[in-house]
N, C-alpha and C positions, 0 to 999 in steps of 0.2 A: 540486612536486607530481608532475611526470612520474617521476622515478625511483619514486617510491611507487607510482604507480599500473602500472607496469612489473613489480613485485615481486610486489605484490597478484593483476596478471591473471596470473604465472607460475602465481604458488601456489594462486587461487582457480578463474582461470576454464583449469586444464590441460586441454586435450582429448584424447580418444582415438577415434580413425579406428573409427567403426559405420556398417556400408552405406552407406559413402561420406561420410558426415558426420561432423565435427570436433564431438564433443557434450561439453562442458564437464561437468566431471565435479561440480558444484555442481548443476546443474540437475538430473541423473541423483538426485544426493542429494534435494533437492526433490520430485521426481515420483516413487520410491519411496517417501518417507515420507508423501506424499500419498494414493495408493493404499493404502499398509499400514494407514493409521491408516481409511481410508473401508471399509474391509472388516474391519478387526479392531472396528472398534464397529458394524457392523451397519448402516451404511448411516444413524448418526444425522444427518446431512447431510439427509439425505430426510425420514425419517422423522421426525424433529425440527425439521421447518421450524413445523408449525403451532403446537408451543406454544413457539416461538422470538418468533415474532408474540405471542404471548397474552403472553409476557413482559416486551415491550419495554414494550405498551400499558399498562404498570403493574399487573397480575395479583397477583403479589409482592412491592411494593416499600413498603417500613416501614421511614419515617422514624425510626427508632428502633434499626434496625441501624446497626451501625457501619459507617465510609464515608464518601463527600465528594459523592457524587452519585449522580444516579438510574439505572435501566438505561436507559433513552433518550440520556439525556446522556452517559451511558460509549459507548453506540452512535455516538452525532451524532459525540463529541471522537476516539472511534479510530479513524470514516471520513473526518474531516478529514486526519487522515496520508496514507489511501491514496486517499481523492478526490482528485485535484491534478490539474495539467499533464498526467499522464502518462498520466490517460484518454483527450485528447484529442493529444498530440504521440507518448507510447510506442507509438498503438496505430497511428497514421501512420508512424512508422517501419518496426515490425514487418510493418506490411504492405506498404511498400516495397519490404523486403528480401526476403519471404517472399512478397508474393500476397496472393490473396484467402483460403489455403486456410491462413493462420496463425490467423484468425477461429474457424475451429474448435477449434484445440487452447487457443483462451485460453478458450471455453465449456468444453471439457472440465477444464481447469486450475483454473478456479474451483469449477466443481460437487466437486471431487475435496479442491482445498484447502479447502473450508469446514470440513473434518473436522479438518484440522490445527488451522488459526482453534481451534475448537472445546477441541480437547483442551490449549493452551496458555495459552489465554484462564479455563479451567477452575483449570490450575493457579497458573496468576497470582495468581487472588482467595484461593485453597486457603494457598498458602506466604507472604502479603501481612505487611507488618509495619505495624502502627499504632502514629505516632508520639506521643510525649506532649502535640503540640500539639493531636492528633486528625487529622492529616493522614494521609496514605497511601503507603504507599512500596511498590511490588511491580513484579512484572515477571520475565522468564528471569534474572536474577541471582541472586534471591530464592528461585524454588523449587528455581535450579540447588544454589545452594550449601546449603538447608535440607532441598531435597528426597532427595537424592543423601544427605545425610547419616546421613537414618533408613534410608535405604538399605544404612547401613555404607561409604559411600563418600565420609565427609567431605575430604580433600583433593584426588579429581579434582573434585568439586564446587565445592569454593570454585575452583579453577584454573578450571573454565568459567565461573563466575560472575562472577568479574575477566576472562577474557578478553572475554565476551560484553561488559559494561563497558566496558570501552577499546573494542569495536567501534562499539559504538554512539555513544559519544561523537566520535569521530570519522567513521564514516556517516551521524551528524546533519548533519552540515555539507552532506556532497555531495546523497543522494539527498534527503532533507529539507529543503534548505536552496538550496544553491547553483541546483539543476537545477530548481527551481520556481521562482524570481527571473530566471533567463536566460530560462525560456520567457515569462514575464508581459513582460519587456521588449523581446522582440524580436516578440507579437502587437503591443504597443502600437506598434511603430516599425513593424508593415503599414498598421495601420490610422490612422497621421497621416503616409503618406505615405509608406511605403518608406524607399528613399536619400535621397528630400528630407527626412527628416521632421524636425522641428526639435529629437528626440529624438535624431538619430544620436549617437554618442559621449559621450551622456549616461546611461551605463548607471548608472553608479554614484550620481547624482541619484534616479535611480527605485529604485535599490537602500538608499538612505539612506531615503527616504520609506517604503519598506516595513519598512525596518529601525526603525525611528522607531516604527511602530502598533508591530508584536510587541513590543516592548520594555513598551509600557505594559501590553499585555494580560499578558504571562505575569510580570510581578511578582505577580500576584495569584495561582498556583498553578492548579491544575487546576481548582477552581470558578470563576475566571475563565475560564477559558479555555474550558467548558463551557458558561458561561452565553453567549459568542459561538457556539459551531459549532453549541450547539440551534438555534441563529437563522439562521447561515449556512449550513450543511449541507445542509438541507430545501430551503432557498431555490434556493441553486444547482442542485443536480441538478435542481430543477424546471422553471427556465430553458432548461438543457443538455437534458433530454427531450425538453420543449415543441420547441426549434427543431428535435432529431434529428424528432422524429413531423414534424413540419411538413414538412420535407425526405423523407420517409416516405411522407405523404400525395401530395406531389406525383408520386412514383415509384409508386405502388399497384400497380399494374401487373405493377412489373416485380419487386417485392419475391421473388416465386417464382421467378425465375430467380436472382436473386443469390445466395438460397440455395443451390441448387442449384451456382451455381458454386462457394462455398464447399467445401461437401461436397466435388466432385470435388475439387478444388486442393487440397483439404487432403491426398489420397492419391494424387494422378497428375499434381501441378505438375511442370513441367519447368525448367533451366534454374537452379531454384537449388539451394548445394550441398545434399548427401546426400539428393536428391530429399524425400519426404515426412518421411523422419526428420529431413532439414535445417530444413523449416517446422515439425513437431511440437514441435522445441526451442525453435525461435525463438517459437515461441505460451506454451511454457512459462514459458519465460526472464520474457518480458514480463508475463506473468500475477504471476506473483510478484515480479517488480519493481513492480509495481500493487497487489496486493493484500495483500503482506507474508505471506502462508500461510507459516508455516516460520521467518521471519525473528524470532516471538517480539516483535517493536516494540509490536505491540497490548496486547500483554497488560499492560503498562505503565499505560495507558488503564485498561483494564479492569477493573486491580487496586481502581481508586477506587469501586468502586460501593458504592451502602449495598445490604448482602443477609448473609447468613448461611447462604449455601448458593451454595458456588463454583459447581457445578452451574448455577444459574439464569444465571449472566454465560455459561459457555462454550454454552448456547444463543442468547442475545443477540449473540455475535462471530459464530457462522456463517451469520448474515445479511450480511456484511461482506463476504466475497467475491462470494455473489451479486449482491447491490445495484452493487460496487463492478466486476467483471470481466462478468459474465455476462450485468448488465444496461448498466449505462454503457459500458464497451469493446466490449460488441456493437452499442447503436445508430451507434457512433464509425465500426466497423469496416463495417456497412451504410451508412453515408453517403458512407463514401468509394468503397465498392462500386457503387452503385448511381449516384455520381455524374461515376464518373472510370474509361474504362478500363482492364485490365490493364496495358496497354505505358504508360500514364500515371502510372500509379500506382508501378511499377517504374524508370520514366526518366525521371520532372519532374526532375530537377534538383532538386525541394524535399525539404525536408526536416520532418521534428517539425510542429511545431502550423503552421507555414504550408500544409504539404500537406491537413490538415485544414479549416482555415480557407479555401482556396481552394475545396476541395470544399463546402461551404456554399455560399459565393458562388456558384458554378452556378448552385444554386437558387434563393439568395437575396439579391440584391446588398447588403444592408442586413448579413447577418446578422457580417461582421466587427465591428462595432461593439458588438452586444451578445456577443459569441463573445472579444474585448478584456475587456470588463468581467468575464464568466464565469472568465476564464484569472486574471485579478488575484486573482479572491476564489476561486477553488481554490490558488493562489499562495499564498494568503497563509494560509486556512486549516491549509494542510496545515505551513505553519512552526511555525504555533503549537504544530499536536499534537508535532512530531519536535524543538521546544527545550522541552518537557516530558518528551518522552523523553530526549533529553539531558542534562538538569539529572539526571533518576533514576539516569544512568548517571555524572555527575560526582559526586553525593552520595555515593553506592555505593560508588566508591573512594576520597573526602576526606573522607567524613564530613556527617552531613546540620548543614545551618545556611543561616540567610536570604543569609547575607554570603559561602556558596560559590555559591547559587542565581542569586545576581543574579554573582560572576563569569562563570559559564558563559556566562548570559545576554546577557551582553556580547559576550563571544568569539563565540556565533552569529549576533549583529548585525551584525557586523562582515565576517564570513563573507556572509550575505545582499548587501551589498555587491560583495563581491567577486563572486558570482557573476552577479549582473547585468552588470558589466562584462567579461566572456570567454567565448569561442566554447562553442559548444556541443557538438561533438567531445571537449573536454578534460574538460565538465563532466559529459558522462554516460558516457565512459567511469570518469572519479572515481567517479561515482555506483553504477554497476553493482556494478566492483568492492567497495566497500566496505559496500554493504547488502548483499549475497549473505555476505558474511565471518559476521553475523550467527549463518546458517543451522547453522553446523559443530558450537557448542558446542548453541546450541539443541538441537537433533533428539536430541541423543546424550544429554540429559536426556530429553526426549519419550519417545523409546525405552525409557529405563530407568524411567520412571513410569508407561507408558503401563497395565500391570496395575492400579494402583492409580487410574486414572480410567477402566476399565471396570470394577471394583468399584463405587466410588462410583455411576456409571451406572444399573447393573441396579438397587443401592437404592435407587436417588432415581426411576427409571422404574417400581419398584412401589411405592412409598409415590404416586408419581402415579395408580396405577391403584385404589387402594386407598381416593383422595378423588372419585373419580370417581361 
């Protein structure tokens, strides 16, 4: 795996020296296409929140269009991917590394990428292929290679659409897979005990047991799999709120300085590199390592809805990033703020979801225990959605059938495994680099369709205005 991931961070994560910071030149791509897309559609992000809401709550949703599922349940099964572990361990690191003042740029990252969310999640359901069993197949392959094509540009199309494929099949493993099973097993060996705990060196038992549930749920396709994260979804984040407000409440106080500290740190921290351009990145980075803006994985999900107007899904995804960066990653990012620190925060020793988990305990001696059970069932959620993305990206290149789906399905089992059993260093470096790979082919479809889903836009926002 090391030489792969050596090759990857050569080619993905290259930097170039910006006011003193080494800024990986993926993320730059990210946060341009972020921006350009949140300005060339007029600020639908904003402006498109309230009947983003009015959609999910079933506004337009008939049973009678084609599709697999509802827009709630495309909502719940796409934020099972980016709900995970990484709410609570990426956003501990990032601010490790960066401060309190990386807090800010994963607010602005989210607000910025809903637009992207938006415009790819749009074309997902727009280029979708429905198969003869009635099942669903779409996603960045689909409108890469179909889209591009009415564009006159049928073979870089299909070339992105097979590469985007093989990335994602392979990025299923790490950030999907691996880096959500290491973190679920190393809360569980805090909280039964550390070094004593009678888990130690039993990664790959917990990694078999988890491997074991997925396996049953995602033979049944994306309606299986739909019918768990409508259930688990709601559930968790409502836990993970409850303890953040709880830890909240007991800070009330002090909640207006931390902001405040944010704010400055975000633009006058010292001490890491390339001063604020150094934490801007690093907020970035981790933003879209959380909420996949760019990365085109959602749209996968998305593709399955029952609707007849792509339109309606790409406002249902740009609630996604909000829900998932702006709201979860910020109470994550306030708890650790409020409860630990500067010089703590940057020099525990800890690391990922234990530096989080520890900040809890502060306030809440108990709260490891439920903050364990939380981590398992974002763990495990977010496997489900990314070996559903997986399987779309192994059909894609083998050909769809039940007898490829349950291959794959195997091979990510297997994988879940393994990442329970090894360090964490090896698996989110694997991880980073191989979800960002993603981004390259994506965006360069984005870009090339993005006219034709501000067409679509304007008619679908006065035909809105028009039933008003």
């Amino acid at each position: 795996m090391q030489p792969l991931t050596d090759v990857l961070s050569a080619l993905i994560f290259y930097a170039v020296p910006w006011a003193g910071a080494d800024v990986p030149l993926i993320v730059v791509w990210l946060i341009v296409a972020a921006f350009f897309f949140t300005f060339y559609l007029g600020f639908i992000n904003l402006r498109g929140f309230r009947h983003a809401i009015k959609v999910v709550r079933g506004a337009l949703y008939n049973d009678k269009h084609q599709g697999e599922i509802s827009h709630f349940q495309a909502l719940t099964a796409a934020m099972s991917g980016t709900i995970g572990v990484g709410n609570m361990a990426g956003v501990a690191i990032t601010v490790s590394l960066g401060g309190p003042g990386a807090i800010f740029w994963l607010i602005v990252a989210g607000l910025v990428g809903m637009t992207t969310k938006f415009v790819e999640c749009t074309l997902g359901v727009k280029y979708r292929i429905i198969n003869q069993d009635g099942t669903v197949s779409g996603g960045p392959m689909y409108y890469l290679r179909d889209g591009l094509a009415e564009k006159g540009l049928p073979r870089l199309g299909k070339y992105l659409g097979t590469f985007f494929a093989v990335s994602i099949v392979i990025g299923c493993l790490g950030a999907g897979n691996m880096f959500q099973s290491n973190q679920a097993y190393v809360q569980l060996l805090q909280v039964s005990g550390g070094e004593d705990s009678p888990l130690v060196g039993f990664g790959w038992l917990v990694g078999l047991a988890m491997a074991m549930l997925v396996g049953l749920i995602i033979v049944g396709g994306i309606k299986s799999i739909a019918n768990i994260t409508v259930r688990l979804v709601p559930f968790m984040v409502v836990i993970y709120m409850a303890l953040a407000f709880l830890v909240l409440a007991m800070n009330l106080t002090a909640i207006p300085s931390a902001f405040a500290l944010i704010f400055k740190s975000a633009f006058t921290m010292q001490g890491v590199s390339g001063g604020f351009i150094g934490i801007m990145i690093l907020g970035f980075q981790r933003a879209a390592f959380s909420n996949e803006a760019g990365l085109g994985s959602a749209a996968i999900a998305h593709s399955a809805v029952q609707t007849d107007e792509p339109l309606s899904e790409g406002f249902v995804a740009l609630l996604e990033p909000f829900i998932d960066t702006v709201v979860i990653c910020t109470l994550t990012g306030l708890v650790l703020v409020l409860t630990l620190p500067t010089e703590a925060l940057m020099g525990s020793g800890m690391s990922g979801i234990e530096l989080t988990s520890a900040a809890f305990q502060e306030n809440i001696s108990w709260a490891p225990v439920p903050l364990s059970f939380v981590a398992m069932i974002f763990a495990f959620s977010t496997m489900l959605a990314w070996a559903y993305y997986g399987i779309k990206g192994w059909t894609y290149l083998f050909g769809e059938s039940k007898a490829k789906e349950k291959t794959f399905g195997m091979i990510f089992c297997l994988f879940i495994v393994i990442g329970a059993s090894i360090k964490l260093d090896t698996v989110l470096e694997f991880a980073d680099a191989m979800i960002f790979i993603m981004a390259i082919p994506n965006l360069i479809g984005l870009y090339i369709l993005a006219p034709d889903v501000k067409k679509d836009l304007q008619t679908y926002m006065t035909k809105l205005k028009t039933q008003v």
